[in-house]
N, CA, C and O atoms as a GROMACS GRO file, in nm:
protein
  236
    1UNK      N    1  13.436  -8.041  -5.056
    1UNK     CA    2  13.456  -7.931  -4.964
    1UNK      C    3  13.443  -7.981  -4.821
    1UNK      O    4  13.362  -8.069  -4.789
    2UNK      N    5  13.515  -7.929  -4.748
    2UNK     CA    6  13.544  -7.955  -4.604
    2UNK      C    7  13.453  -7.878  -4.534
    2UNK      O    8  13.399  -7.781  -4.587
    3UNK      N    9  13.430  -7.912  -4.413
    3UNK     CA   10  13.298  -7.790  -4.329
    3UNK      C   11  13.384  -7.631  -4.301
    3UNK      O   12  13.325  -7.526  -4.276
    4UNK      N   13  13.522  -7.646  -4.312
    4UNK     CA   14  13.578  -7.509  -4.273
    4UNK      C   15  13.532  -7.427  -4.398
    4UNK      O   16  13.459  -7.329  -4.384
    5UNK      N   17  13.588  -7.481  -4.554
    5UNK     CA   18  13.515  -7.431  -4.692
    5UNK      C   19  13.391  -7.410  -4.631
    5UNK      O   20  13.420  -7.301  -4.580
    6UNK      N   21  13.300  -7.426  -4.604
    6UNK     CA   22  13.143  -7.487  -4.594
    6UNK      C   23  13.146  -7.354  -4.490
    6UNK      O   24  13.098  -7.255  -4.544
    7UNK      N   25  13.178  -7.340  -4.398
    7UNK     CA   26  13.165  -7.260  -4.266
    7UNK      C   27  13.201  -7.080  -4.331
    7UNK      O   28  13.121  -6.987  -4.317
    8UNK      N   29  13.336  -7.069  -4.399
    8UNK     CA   30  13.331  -7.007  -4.442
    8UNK      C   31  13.268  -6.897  -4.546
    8UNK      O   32  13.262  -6.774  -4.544
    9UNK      N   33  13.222  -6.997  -4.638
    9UNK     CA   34  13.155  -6.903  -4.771
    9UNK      C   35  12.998  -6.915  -4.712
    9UNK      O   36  12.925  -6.880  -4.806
   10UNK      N   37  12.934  -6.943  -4.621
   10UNK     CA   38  12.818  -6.964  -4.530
   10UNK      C   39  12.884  -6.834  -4.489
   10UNK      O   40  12.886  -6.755  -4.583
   11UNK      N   41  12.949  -6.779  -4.357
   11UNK     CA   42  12.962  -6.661  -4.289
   11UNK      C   43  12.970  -6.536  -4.413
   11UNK      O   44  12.934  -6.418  -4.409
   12UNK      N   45  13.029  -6.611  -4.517
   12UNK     CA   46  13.035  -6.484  -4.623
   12UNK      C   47  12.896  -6.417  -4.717
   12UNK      O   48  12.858  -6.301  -4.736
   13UNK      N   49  12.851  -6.532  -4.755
   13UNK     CA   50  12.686  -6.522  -4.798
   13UNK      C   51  12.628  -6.432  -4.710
   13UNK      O   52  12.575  -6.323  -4.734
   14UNK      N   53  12.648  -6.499  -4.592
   14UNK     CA   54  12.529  -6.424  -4.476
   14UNK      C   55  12.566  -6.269  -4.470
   14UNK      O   56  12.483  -6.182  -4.446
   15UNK      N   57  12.709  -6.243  -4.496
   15UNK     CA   58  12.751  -6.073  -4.445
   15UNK      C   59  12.683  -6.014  -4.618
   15UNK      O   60  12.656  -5.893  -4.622
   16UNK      N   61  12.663  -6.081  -4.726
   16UNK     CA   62  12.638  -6.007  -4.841
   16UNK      C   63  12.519  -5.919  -4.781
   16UNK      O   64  12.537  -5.798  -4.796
   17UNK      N   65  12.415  -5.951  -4.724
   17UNK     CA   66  12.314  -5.881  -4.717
   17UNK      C   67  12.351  -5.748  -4.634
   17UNK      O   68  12.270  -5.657  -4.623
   18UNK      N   69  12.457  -5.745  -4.586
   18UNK     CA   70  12.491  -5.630  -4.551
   18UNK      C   71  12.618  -5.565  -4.558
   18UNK      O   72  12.667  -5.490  -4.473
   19UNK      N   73  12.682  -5.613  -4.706
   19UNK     CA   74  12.803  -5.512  -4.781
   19UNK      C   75  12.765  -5.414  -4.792
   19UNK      O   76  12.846  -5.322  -4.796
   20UNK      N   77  12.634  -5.390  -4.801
   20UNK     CA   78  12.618  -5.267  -4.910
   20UNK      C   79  12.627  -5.105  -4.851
   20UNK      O   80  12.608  -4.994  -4.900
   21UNK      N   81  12.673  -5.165  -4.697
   21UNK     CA   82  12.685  -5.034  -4.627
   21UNK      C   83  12.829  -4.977  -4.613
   21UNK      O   84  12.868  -4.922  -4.510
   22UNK      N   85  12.920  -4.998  -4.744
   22UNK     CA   86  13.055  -4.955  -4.751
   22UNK      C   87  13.142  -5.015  -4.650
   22UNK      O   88  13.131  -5.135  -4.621
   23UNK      N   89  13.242  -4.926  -4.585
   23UNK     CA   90  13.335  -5.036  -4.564
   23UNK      C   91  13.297  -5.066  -4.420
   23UNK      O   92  13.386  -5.133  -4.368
   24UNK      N   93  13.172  -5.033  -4.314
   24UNK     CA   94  13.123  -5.123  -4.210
   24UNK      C   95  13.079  -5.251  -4.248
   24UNK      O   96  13.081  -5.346  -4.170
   25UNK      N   97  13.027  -5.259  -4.402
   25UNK     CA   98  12.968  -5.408  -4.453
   25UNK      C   99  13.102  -5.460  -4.477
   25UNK      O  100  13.115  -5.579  -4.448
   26UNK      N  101  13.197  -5.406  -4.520
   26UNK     CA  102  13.315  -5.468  -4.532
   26UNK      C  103  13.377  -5.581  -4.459
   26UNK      O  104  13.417  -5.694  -4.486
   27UNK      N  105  13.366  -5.478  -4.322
   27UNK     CA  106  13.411  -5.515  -4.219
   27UNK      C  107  13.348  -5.640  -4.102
   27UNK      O  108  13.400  -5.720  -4.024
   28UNK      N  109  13.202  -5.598  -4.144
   28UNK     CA  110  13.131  -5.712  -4.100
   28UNK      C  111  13.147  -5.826  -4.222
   28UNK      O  112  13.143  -5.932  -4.160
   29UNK      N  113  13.161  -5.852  -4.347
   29UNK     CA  114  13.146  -5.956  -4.405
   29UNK      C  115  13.308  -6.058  -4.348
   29UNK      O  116  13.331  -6.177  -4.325
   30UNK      N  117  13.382  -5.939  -4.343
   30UNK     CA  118  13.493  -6.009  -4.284
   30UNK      C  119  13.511  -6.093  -4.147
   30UNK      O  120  13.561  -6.205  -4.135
   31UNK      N  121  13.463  -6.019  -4.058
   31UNK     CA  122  13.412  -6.092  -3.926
   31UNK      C  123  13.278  -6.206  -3.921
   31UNK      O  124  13.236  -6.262  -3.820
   32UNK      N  125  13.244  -6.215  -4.013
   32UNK     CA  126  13.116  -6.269  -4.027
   32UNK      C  127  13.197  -6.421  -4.117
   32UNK      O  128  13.148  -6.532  -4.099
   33UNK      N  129  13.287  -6.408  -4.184
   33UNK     CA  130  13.391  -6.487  -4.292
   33UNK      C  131  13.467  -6.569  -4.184
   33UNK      O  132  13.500  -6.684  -4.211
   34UNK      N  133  13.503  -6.506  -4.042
   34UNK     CA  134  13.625  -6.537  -4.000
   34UNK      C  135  13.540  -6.645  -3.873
   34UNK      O  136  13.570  -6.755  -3.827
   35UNK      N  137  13.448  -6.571  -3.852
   35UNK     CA  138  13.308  -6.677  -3.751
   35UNK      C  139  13.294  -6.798  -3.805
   35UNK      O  140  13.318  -6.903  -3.745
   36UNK      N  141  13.248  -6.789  -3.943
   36UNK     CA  142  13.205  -6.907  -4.024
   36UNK      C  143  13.353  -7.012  -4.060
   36UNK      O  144  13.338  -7.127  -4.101
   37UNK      N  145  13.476  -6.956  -4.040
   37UNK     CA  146  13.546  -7.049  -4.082
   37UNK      C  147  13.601  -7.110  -3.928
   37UNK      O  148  13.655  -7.221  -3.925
   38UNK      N  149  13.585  -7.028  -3.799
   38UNK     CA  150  13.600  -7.072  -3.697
   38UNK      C  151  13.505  -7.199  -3.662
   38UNK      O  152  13.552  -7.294  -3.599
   39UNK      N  153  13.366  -7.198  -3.707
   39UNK     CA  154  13.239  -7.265  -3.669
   39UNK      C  155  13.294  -7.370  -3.754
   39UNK      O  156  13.359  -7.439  -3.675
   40UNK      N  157  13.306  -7.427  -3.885
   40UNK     CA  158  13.359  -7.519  -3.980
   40UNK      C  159  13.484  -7.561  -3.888
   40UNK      O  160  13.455  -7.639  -3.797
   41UNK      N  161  13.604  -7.527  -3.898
   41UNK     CA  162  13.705  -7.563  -3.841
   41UNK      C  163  13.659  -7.642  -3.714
   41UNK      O  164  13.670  -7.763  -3.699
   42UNK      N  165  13.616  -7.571  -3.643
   42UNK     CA  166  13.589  -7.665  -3.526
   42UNK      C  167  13.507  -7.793  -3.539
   42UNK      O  168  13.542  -7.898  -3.485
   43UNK      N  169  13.399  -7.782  -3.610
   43UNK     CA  170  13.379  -7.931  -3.667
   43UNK      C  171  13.438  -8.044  -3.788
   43UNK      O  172  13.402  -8.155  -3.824
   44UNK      N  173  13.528  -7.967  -3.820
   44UNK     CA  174  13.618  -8.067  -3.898
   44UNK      C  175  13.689  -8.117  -3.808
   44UNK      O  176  13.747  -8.216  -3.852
   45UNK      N  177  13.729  -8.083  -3.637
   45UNK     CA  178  13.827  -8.102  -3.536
   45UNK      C  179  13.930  -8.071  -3.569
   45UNK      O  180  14.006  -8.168  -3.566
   46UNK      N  181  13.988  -7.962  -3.608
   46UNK     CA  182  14.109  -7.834  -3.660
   46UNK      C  183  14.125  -7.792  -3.548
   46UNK      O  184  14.241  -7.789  -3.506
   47UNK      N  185  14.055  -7.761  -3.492
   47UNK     CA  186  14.030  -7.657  -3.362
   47UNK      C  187  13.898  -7.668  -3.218
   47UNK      O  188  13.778  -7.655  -3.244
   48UNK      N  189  13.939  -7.689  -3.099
   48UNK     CA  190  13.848  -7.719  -2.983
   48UNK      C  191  13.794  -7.593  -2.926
   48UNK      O  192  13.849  -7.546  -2.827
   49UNK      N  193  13.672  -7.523  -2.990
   49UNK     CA  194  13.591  -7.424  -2.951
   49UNK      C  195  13.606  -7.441  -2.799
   49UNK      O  196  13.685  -7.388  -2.722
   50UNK      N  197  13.505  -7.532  -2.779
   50UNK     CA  198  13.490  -7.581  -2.645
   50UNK      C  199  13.571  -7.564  -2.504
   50UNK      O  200  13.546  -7.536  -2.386
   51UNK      N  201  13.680  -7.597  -2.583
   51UNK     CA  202  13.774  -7.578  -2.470
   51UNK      C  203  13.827  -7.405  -2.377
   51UNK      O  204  13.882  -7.375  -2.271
   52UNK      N  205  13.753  -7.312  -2.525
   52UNK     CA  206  13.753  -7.196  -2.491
   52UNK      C  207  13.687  -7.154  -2.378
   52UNK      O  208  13.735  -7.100  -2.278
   53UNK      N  209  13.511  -7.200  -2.414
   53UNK     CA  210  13.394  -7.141  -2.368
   53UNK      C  211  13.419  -7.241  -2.242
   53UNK      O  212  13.380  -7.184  -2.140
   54UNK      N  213  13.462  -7.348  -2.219
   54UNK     CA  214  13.414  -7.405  -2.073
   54UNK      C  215  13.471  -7.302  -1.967
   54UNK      O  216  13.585  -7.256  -1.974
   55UNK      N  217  13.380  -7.270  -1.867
   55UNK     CA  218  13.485  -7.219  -1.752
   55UNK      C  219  13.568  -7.314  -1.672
   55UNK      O  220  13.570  -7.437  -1.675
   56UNK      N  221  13.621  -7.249  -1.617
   56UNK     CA  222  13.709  -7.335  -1.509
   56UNK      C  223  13.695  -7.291  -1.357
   56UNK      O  224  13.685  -7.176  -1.313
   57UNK      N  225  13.696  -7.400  -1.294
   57UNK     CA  226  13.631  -7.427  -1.182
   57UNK      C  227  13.724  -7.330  -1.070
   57UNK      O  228  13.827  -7.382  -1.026
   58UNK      N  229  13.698  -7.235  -1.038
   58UNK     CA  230  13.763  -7.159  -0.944
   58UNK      C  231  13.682  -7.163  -0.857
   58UNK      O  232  13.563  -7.195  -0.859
   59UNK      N  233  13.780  -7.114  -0.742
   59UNK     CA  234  13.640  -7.119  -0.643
   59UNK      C  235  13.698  -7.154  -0.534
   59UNK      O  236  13.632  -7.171  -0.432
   0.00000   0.00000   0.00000
């Protein structure tokens, strides 16, 4: 398994503890699924988080 696998079913585990509130747990396990495969991806180097969060120098 790759860290995106790894990142993923990690964000998914973590939302189980809070499925159980119908379809807001839904909805969070999904966003919580889509975090974890963003967080993996970016350390497999799929994708440059980083490049998001830096600001840029205006000014």
């Amino acid at each position: 398994m790759n860290n995106t696998t790894i990142g993923l079913f990690t964000g998914l585990l973590l939302a189980l503890a809070a499925v159980f509130g119908g379809f807001g747990g839904f909805l969070l396990a999904l966003g919580l699924g889509i975090v974890g495969a963003l967080l993996g991806a970016h350390r497999d180097g799929i994708i440059d988080l980083g490049s998001l969060l830096r600001s840029r120098g205006r000014g």
